[in-house]
C-alpha angles and dihedrals in degrees: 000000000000116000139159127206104198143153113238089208100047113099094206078055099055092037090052092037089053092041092051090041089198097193128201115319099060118092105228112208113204094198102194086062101033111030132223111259125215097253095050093045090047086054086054101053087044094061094029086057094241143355102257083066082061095048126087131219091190082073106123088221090062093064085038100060091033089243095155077069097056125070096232116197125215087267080056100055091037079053102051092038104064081027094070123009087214084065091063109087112230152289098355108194128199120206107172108288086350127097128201108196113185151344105298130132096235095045096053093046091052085039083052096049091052102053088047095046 
């Protein structure tokens, strides 16, 4: 499977989407638009290690609702995050059995690897 969970209207999205350049044969999942079921984010959490590792803490809705504050459990993070798209760090990025979770430098060069391996 290839698969990439984006968001059309984030600007980091479109930059990394047009540096991987992922072709064709990638499914590309805007998931404002189309939201993350239970069962993918669910694969993804079972490749990531967890779902706190999918979830991100830059949200604008985490400083809103105070959540640095609160001790969230695993159930927490799966919650907020098909909650609320925004909760959902991204790009994540499937490759097969590989997961890409993230911005990071270091993520989309391994992400990149991948594609052109």
């Amino acid at each position: 499977m290839k698969k990439i969970y984006h968001l059309s209207t984030c600007d980091t999205c479109k930059r990394i989407l047009k540096e991987l350049d992922p072709g064709m044969d990638f499914e590309l999942q805007d998931i404002k638009t189309d939201a993350i079921t239970p069962d993918q984010l669910s694969q993804m959490a079972q490749l990531a290690g967890s779902y706190e590792k999918l979830f991100s803490k830059r949200a604008r809705l985490y400083k809103e609702r105070n959540l640095k504050e609160q001790s969230l459990s695993e159930q927490d993070y799966k919650d907020l995050i098909l909650e609320h798209y925004t909760f959902l760090k991204r790009p994540v990025i499937l490759i097969d059995n590989h997961i890409f979770v993230g911005n990071s430098k270091a993520e989309v060069a391994a992400a990149k690897a991948k594609i052109n391996s």
